[in-house]
Structure formats: C-alpha cells, structure tokens
C-alpha positions in Angstrom: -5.8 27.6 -16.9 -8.0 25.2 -19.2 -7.4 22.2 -16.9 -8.6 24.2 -14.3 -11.8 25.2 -16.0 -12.0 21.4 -17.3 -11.6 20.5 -13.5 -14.3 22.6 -12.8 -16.8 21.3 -15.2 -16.4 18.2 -14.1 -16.8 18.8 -10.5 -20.1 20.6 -11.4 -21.8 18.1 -13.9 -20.7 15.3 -11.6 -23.3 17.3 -8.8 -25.7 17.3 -11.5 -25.6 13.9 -12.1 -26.2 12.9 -8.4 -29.1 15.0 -8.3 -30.7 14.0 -11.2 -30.3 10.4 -9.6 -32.0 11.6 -6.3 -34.6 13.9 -8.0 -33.5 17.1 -7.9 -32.9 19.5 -10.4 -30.0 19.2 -12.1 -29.8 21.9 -14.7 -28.4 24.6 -12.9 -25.6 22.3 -12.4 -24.6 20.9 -15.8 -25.5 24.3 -17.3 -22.3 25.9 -14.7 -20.3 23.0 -16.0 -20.6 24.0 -19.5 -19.9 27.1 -18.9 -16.8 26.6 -16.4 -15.2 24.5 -18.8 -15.4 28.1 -21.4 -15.6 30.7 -18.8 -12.8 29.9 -16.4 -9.8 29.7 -19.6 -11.4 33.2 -20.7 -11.6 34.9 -17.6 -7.8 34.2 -16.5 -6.3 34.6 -19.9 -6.6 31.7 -21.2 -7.6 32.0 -25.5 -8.7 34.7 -27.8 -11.8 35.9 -29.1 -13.4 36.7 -25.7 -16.7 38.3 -27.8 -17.4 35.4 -28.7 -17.0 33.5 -26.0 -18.9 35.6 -23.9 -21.5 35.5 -27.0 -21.5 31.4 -26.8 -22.5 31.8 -23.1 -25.2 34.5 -23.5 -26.8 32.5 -26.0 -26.7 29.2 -25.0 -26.2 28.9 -21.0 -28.5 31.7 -19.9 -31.3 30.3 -21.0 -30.3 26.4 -19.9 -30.2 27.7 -16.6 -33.4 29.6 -16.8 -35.2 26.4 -17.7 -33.2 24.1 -15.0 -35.1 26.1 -12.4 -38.4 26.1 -13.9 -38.2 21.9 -15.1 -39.8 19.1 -13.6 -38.7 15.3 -14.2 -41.7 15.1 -16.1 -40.3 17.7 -18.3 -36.9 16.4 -18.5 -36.9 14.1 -22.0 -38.2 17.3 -23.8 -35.5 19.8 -22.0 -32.4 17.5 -22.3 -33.3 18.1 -26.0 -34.0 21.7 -25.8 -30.4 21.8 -24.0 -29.2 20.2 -26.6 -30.6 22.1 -29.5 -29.5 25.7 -27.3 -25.9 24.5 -27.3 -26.0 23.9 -31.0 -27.5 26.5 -31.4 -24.8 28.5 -29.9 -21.6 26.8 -31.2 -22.9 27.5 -34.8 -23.6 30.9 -34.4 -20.2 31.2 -32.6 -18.8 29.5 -35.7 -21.1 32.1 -38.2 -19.6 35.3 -36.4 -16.1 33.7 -36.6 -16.4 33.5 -40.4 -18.0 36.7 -40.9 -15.3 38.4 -39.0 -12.9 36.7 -41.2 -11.3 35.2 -38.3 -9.9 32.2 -39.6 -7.9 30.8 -42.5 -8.8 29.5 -45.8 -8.7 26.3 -46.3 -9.3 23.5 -42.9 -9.4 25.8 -40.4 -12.2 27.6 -42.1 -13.6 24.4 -43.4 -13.6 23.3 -39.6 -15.8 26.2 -38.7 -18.4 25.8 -41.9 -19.1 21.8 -40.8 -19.1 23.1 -37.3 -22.4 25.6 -38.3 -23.9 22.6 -40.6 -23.6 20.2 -37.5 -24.9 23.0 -34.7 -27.6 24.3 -36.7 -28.8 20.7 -37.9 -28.6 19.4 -34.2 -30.6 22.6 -33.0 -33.6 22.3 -35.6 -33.6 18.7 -35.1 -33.8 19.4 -31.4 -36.0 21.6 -31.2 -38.9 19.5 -33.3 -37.9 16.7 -30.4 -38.9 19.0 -27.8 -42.2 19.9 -29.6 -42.9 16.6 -29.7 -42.4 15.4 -26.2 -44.1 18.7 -24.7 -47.3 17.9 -26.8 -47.0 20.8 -28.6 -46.6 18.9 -32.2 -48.7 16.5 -31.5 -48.7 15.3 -35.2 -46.1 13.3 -37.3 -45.6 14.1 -40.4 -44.0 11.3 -42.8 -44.1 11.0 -46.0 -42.0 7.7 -47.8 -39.3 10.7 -49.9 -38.5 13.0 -46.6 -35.1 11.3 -45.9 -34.1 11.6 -49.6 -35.3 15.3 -49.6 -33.1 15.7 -46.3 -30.5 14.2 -47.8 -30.3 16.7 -51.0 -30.7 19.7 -48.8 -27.7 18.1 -46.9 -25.7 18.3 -50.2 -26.9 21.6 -51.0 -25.5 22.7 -47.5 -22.0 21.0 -48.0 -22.0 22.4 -51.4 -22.3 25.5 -49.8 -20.1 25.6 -46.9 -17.2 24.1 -49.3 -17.2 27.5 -51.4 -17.6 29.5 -48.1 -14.6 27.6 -46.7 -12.6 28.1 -49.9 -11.9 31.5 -48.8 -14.4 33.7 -51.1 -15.8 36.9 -49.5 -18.7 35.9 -46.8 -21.7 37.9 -47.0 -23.9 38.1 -44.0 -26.7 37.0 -47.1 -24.6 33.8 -47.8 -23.8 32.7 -43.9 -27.5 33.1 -43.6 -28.4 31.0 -46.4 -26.0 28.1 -44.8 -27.3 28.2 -41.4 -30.9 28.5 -42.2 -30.5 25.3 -45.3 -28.5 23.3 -42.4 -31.5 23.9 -39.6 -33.8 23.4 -42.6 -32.2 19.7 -43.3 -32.7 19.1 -39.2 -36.5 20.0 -39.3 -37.1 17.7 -42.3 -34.8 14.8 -40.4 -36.9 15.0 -37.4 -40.9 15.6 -38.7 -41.1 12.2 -39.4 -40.1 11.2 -35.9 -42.6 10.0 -33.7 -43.3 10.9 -29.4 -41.3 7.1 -28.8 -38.4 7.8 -31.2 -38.0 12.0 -30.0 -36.1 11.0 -27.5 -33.8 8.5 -29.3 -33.5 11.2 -31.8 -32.6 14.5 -29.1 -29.7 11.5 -28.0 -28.4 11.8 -31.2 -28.3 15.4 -31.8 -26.5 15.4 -28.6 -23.5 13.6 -30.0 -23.6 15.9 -33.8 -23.9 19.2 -31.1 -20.7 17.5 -29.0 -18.8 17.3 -32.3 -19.8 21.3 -33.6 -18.3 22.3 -30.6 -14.9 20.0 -30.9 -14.6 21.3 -34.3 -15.3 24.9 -33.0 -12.2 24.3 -30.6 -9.7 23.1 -33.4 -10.7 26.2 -35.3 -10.9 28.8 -32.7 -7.5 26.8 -31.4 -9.8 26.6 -27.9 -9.1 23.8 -25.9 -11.3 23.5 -23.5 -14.2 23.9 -26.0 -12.4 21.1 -28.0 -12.2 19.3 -24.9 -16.2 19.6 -23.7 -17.1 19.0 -27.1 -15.0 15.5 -27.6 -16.6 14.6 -23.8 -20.7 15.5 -24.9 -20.0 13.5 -28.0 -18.4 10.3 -26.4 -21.0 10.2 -23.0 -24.1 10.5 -25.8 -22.6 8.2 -28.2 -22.5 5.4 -25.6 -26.1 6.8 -23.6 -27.6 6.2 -28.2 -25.9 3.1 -29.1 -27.4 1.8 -25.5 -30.6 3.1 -25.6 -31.6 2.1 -29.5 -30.1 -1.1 -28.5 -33.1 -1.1 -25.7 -35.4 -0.5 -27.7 -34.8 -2.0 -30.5 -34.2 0.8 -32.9 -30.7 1.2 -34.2 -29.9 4.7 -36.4 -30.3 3.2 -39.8 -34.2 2.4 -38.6 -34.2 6.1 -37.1 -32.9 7.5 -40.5 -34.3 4.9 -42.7 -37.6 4.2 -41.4 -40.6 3.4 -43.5 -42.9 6.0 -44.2 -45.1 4.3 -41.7 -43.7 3.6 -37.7 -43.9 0.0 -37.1 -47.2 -1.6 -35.5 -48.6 1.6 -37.3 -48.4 0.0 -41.1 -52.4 -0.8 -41.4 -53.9 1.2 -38.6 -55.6 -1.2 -37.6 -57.5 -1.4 -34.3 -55.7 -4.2 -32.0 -58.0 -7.3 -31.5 -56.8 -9.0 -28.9 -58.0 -13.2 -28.2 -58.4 -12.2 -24.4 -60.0 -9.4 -24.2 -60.9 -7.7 -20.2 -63.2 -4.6 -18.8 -62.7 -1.8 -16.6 -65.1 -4.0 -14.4 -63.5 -7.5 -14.8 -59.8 -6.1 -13.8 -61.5 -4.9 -11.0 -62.8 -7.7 -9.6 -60.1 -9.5 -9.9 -58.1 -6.9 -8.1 -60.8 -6.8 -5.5 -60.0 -10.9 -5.0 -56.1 -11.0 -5.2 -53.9 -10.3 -2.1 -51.1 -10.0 -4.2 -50.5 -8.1 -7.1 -47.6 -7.1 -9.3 -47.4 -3.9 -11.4 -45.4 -3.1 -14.0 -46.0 0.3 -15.7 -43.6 1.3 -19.0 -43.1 3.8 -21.5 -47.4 3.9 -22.4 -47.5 4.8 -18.7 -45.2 7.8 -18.7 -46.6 8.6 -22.6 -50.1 8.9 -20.9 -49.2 10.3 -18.2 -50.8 7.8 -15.6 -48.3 7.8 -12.6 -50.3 10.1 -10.5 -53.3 7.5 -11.3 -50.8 4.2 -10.9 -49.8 5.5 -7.6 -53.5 6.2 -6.6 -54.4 2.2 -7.0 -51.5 1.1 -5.2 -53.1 3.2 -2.2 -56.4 1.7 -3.3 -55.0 -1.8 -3.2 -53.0 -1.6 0.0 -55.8 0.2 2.0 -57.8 -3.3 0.6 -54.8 -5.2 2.5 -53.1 -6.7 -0.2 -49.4 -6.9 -1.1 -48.9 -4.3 -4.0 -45.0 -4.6 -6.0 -44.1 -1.9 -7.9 -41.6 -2.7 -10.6 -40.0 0.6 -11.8 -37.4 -0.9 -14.4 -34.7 1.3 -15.1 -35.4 1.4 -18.8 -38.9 1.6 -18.8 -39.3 5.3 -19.4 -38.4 7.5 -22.3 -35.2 7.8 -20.0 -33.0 5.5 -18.1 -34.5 5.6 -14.7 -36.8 8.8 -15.3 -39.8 6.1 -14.3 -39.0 5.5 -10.6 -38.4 9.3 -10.5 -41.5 10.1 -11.7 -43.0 7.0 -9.6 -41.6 8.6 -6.3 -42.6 12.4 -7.3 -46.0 10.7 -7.2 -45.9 9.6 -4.1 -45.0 6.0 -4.7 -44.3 4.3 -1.4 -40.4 2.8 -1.1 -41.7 -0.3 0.6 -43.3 -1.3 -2.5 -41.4 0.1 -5.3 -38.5 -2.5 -7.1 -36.4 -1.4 -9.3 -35.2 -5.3 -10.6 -37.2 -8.8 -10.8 -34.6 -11.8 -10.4 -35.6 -14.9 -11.7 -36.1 -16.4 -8.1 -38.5 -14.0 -7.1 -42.5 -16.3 -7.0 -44.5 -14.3 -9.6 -48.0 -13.3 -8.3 -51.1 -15.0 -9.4 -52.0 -11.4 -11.2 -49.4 -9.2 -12.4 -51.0 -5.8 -14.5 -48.9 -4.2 -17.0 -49.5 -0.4 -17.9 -48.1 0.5 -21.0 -44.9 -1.3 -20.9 -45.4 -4.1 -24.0 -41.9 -4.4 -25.0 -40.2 -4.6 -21.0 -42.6 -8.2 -20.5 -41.5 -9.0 -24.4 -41.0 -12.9 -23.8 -38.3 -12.7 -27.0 -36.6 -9.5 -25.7 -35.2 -11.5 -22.3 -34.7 -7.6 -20.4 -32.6 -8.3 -17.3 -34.5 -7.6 -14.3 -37.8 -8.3 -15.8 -40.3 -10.9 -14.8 -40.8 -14.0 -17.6 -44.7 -14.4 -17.5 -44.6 -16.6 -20.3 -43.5 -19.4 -18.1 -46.9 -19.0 -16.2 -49.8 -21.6 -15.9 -53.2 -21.1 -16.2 -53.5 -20.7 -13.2 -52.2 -17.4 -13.0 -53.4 -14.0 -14.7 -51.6 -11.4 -16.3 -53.5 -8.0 -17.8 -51.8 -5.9 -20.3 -53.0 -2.5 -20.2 -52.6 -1.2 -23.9 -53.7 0.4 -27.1 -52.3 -1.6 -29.6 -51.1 -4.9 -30.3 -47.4 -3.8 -31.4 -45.0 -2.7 -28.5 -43.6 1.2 -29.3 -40.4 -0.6 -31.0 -42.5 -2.5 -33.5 -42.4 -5.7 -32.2 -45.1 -8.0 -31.7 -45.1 -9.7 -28.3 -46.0 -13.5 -28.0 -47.8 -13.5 -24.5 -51.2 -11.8 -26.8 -51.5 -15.6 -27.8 -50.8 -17.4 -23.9 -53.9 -18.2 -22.6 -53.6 -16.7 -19.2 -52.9 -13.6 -20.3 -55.8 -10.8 -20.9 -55.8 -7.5 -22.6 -57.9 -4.3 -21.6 -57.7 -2.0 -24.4 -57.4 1.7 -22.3 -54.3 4.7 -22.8 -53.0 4.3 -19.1 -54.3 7.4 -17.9 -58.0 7.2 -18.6 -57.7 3.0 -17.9 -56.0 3.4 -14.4 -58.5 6.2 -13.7 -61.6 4.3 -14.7 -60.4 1.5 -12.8 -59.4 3.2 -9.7 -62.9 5.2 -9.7 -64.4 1.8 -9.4 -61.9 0.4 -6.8 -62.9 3.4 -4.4 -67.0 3.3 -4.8 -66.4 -0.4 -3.4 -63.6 0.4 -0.5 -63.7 -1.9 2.2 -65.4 -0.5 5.4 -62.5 0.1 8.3 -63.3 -1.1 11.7 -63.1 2.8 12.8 -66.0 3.4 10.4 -68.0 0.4 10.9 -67.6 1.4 14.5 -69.1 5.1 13.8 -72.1 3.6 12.1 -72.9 1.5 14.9 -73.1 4.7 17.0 -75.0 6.1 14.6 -77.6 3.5 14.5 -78.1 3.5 18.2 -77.8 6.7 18.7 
C-alpha cells in the first residue's frame, strides 16, 4: 500500500511541476502529493500511529493548500519557503508528540526522533524569517560579525539537550518545549543576517534539513513512505542549492560564514560610475535606435519593474523598432520565475528569448535592468550575450544601484568605454523613462489624419 501512495505522489507533484512551467498554480498539486505519499499507506492499513499522521497533515498540508490557491508567481520565492518551513514545522511536532507519548525506544530510535525535532524546527524558523524577507515584511537585515558563533552555541545547547531526552529520561511537556523552541531559536539567529538575494538560497537549503526531519521521522515511526518523501525533498533540493549557489556565486560556507557585512555592501558607498546616463539621455537614444536588446535580472524582479519593463517594450514597438526580450532562465530569484513573471505581464512571445547564442548580431544598444551578474564578462553564463566584445560603436546601459552585482562581484564592463550606467532601482528608472517615452509618442497616420479633419473642419 506505500508504493501505491508513493505512486500517487509522484503522479501529483509531477502535474505540479508542469504547471508551474506553464504558469499556473501549482500548490494545490504538490501539497496532494505530500499528502498522498502519507495519506494513502494510512488510510488502507498501511503503519501505526494514525493520530499523528492525521496530525502531520492538519498541520502542515492544510494550510499549503490554502496558500497554493491564494499565490501568485510573484509570490512564489517567499511561499516555496513558507512550504518549506510548514512541513518542518509539522514533522517536528509529529516527532515532539511521538516522544511525549513515549512512543519510541531509548536509545537510536528515540535519538532519531530528537534530531528529527532539532532539524524541523530549525528549518521552520529559518523559513519562516526567508519568507519575511522576500514578502517585504522584514525589510531589514540584521548582522552582526558573532551571530554565526552565537547560532552555533545554541546549536550545542540543543544537541546537548536532545542527547539526554533521547537517553530515555522522563520527557516533560516543559523539557520538549524547551528543545523545540532553542532549535527554532538557532534557525532565527541562522537566518537574520540573510539578506532579500540570499533568502531564497537560504529557504533552498532549509528544504533539504526539512527533507531529512522527515526521513528520520520515517526510520523512527518505522513509516516508509514518510522515509521515502523525505529521502526524495532532500535529494531534488540538494541538487536545485548546490546549482543555484553555484549560479550565483555563493556556495554554503559564504551563506554560513559570511562577513558581518554582504559583499558590495562593505563601505556603503554610493556607486560612482565613469559613464554615467539620465532618464533623458537613455531616452533619446531609445527614441533613435530601431533595435534594442533588454535584458532585465534579479534587480528587476527585486524592484518589482516587470509590469514597467513590459510597458516600454509596447512603447518601443508602437515607435517601430525591434524590441528582444531576453528572459534568462536564471535571472530571477528562481530558475525561470522571470519569463513567468515577464509573460503575466503581458510580455509579447514574439519578442521574448529565453537564450542568446553566440551567433546571434548584438544590437547597437542593449539596456540591462537589474541583472549585473547575468552580463558578468568573467562569469561566461551560457545563453548570455558577451558585450564586452563590443566596439565603440555600440552602447550598452546598465540600469543599477550599485557598482557590485547581488553575488559580490564586481563586473569589468563599468570600465569599457561603450558602456553607460544610469543609477535608478528598476521600478522607479523604467517608470521615469517610460513616462518620457510616451509624452513624445510618434503621431499614427490614423491621428495625424483626425487632426487634419479637425483643422479643416
């Protein structure tokens, strides 16, 4: 009866995961996979310990479906880790009932449940700071040089603590308290210091410690099918981490280990950039181009400038020139969230391009918008344009607020002479510039026909 659930599961996230590809919502679907892969097993007869089972689902499942139907892809960075955080959430107060019922053994099998609460509960705090931070609501970091060292103690503290509650002494509700709430406790200080860039990075991670509290529920509960989810959430986000930090440059030492200030942030300093462009220069030059190539990025999303990025590429193509939209798959704070967000806009398919080969003729102005580390000369992303290799005479604009991409890196095009910078957050840049674009619209032929009328009339 487990396969059978397992079968189901991966029927149902498989759905999900086409529909997130095409847009849709895709909640719903990998929140019925979870809970086929526990529900189906306990419904035919298939384990013990339906209560809490039934408890895991309650807590964890109800609520992931409730915010699948009410999420939009812009939301969908800050409720993968909310998802995250509710299923750890729920494994480790699974595992906390289990060992104040006194349902397992002394010794491993207990042991197995205590590491399972330290790893839920940590993954669930963690989690939830991550989805503070990408829904705005935390908008400040909060890092101080000693916070990993503090984290680490409170870790001890924690495994200190779950050793003697896995040793087999009498569990008090007071004690199983104290463990979940010092293992939540070391999540929150873990994740403070993280910033908006690195939250998502971060939830990634969480995923894989929440995949292994519920494997190491399974072994202790002797539930297969929870051991068997748990083993597949920790591998699938263990590759999707190791890819992504890889991407962006920011492998889990640097996540853990950081300095007490983010790269590009270390002075504060205000970029100064040797080419420096207006609002009212980028326009004109837009106004004279017939073809242009954007190429928006992680500052575009972070801003929240597609509805404005679309708006120009209307702007531009009711001008008649060629507009290229270059969604890059990696671009947003998600593997191919940009083009979904691009298309929710209203981005039209004839222009949007998800990949630049190298034998494609650059145009002579090509805008970026927020995406400093994709056009990185020294980071060679496949599918990317090279503007470095450009002469004078063509122009490319970087649309940015600081000199330092979001992984810390500095970019060598600041110092190529045909590259410009216009200091502007993509939302207020894009709208400024459109608002300029549209007072100077190009009479149609239908209009200039009406004001002829008009004039003899």
């Amino acid at each position: 009866m487990g396969n059978l659930g397992l079968a189901l599961a991966g029927v149902l996230m498989l759905i999900g995961l086409q529909r997130m590809h095409s847009g849709h919502s895709a909640f719903p679907w990998f929140a019925s996979g979870f809970g086929a892969a526990i529900l189906v097993p306990l419904l035919l007869g298939g384990g013990e310990n339906q209560l809490l089972m039934l408890t895991a689902l309650v807590l964890g499942l109800g609520l992931a479906l409730i915010l699948g139907l009410i999420s939009t892809l812009t939301h969908l960075p800050a409720r993968l880790a909310l998802l995250n955080g509710l299923a750890g959430a729920a494994t480790a107060l699974v595992a906390s009932m289990a060992m104040l019922e006194q349902l397992l053994e002394p010794g491993l099998t207990l042991g197995l449940a205590s590491l399972s609460v330290l790893l839920g509960a940590f993954s669930a705090a963690g989690a939830a700071v991550a989805h503070l931070r990408l829904s705005h609501l935390l908008p400040r970091v909060l890092r101080h040089a000693s916070q990993s060292w503090i984290g680490v103690v409170l870790l001890v503290c924690t495994l200190a603590l779950g050793g003697l509650l896995a040793s087999g002494m009498k569990v008090h509700v007071l004690w199983q308290m104290s463990f979940f709430m010092l293992a939540a406790l070391s999540g929150i200080v873990f994740s403070l210091p993280l910033a908006e860039r690195e939250a998502p990075l971060a939830a990634s991670w969480l995923g894989v410690l929440t995949g292994l509290s519920m494997a190491l529920l399974g072994i202790a509960l002797d539930l297969a099918p929870l051991l068997a989810t748990g083993i597949l959430s920790a591998t699938l986000t263990l590759i999707l981490s190791l890819e992504l930090g890889r991407q962006v440059n920011m492998p889990l030492s640097t996540l853990l280990w950081g300095a007490s200030v983010a790269p590009g942030e270390a002075a504060n300093e205000p970029a100064n950039p040797k080419h420096p462009m207006t609002v009212e220069q980028l326009a004109l030059e837009l106004e004279q181009a017939r073809d242009v190539l954007l190429i928006p990025g992680f500052g575009c999303i972070a801003a929240e400038g597609c509805d404005e990025l679309v708006r120009l590429t209307k702007l531009l193509s009711q001008r008649g020139t060629r507009v290229r939209l270059l969604a890059h798959p990696l671009a947003g704070r998600l593997p191919g969230q940009l083009a979904l967000l691009l298309r929710e806009a209203g981005a039209d398919e004839d222009m949007l391009l998800e990949h630049w080969s190298g034998e494609q003729t650059i145009p002579a102005l090509t805008l970026s918008i927020g995406a400093h580390d994709l056009i990185n000369p020294q980071r060679n992303s496949a599918g990317t344009p090279n503007l470095s290799t450009l002469d004078t005479s063509a122009k490319v604009v970087l649309m940015l607020t600081q000199t330092h991409g979001f992984s810390g890196m500095d970019n060598p095009l600041l110092n190529d002479a045909h590259v410009h910078v216009l200091l502007a957050d993509a939302r207020s840049g894009l709208a400024q510039l459109n608002q300029r674009l549209a007072q100077t619209q190009p009479i149609t032929s239908d209009e200039a026909s009406l004001k002829a009328e008009t004039a003899s009339g």
